[in-house]
N, C-alpha and C positions, 0 to 999 in steps of 0.2 A: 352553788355550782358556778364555774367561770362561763361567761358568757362568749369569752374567746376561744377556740378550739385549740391554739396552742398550747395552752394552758391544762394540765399540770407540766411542770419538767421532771423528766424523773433521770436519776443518775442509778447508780451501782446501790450506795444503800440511800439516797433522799429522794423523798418527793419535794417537790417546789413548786409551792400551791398557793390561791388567792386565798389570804383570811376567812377565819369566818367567825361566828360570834362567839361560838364552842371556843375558841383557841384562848378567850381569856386570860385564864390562869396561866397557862406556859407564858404567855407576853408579860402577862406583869409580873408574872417572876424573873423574869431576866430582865426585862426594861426596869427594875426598882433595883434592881442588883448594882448599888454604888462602884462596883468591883469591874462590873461588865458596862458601866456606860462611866467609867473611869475622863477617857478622852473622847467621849462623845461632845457635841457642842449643848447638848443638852440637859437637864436634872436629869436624876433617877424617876421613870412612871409613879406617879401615884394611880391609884384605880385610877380615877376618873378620866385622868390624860390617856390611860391603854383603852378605855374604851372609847374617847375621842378618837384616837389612833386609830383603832381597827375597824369601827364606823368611815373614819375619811379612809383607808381600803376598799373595804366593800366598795364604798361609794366610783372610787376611782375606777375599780375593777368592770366597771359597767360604762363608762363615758365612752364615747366611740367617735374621732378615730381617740384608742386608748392612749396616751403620752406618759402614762408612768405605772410600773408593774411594782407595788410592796407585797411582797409575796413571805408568804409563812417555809419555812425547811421543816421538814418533819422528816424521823427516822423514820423509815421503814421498818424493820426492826419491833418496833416497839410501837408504830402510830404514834408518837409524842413528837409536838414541835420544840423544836431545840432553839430554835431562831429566827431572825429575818434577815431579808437580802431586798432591796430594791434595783432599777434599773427608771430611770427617769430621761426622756427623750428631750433634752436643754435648746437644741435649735436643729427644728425640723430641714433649714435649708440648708447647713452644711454637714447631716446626720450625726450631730453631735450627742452622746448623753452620759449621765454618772448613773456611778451607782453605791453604793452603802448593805454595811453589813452588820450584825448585831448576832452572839451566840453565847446560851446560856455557859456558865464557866464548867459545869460538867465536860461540856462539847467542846474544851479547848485543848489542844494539842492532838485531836484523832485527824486531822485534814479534814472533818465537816466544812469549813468556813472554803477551803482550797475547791473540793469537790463542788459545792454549791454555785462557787463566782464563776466558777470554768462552765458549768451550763448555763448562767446567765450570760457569761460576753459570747455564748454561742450561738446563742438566743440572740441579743442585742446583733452581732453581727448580720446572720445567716436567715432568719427570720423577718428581722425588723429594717432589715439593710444598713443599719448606721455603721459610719465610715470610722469613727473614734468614740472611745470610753475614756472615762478620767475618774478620777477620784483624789482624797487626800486624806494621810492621817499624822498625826499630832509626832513628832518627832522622834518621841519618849514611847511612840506604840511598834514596836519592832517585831510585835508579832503581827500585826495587821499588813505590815511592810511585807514581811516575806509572805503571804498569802498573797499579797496582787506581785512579789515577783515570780514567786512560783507559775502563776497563771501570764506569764510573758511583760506582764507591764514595766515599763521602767522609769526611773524614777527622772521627771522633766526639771525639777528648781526645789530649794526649800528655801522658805519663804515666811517670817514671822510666825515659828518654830510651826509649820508643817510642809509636812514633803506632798509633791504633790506627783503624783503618778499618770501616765495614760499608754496607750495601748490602739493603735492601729488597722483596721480590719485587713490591710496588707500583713502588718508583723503577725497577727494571726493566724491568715491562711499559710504564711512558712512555718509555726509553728506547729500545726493540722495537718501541712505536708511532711513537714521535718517527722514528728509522730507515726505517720502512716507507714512508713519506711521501713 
């Protein structure tokens, strides 16, 4: 159980919840999936790195004040996690942080990945108070692109073949107003 009360996020169909040791199997089937960490900067999971991974979760999910949320997506639906999302706080003094995302290839093309980032920079905003989000993805990943434009971000420079996106807690709140409307 999260030791945060914010924690879980829940949307329309995901929860967005701290790891836990049950979640296993879904991580390393997506994290080994060559296909799904294609333009990751990293290999494909073997066991032993998903359960270094979800070990350094847990662990994170507990450190207090907390500086970075890797959190599991699970369908409601079905109670199966489909992915990950994190949010990581890069500099406390000018509320800076990123964040990252990872879903199994079943889960691509429903908006899960769109759905999920939208309650985390909600989260990261409105919660955490951070003033900017950023992230980047690898030039050649166009569906990751449109997932953080979907969600307002736009895209700041490409830069030795990645673009690099961010995102505002002002371009936000127009966004949330613009919506509301």
């Amino acid at each position: 159980m999260s030791k945060n009360p914010l924690m879980p996020l829940e949307t329309e169909r995901l929860l967005i919840r701290d790891f836990t040791e049950d979640d296993f199997d879904a991580v390393y089937a997506y994290g080994s999936d060559p296909e799904v960490v294609r333009y990751m900067v990293f290999p494909p999971s073997t066991p032993e790195s998903t359960r270094e991974h979800i070990a350094h979760c847990i662990r994170q999910a507990g450190e207090q004040p907390r500086c970075s949320y890797d959190l599991g997506v699970v369908l409601k639906a079905t109670n199966q996690v489909i992915g990950g999302i994190s949010l990581g706080v890069v500099d406390h003094t000018r509320g800076e942080g990123a964040f990252s995302y990872l879903f199994q290839r079943s889960g691509w093309g429903q908006g899960y990945a769109t759905e999920a980032l939208r309650a985390l920079v909600c989260f990261g905003f409105e919660e955490l108070a951070l003033t900017r989000l950023a992230d980047s993805c690898d030039v050649r990943n166009s569906a990751s692109a449109r997932v953080m434009e979907k969600c307002g971000f736009h895209c700041e420079r490409e830069q030795n073949g990645e673009r690099f996106y961010a995102l505002t807690a002002e371009e936000w709140q127009e966004i949330v107003q613009h919506e509301s409307l």
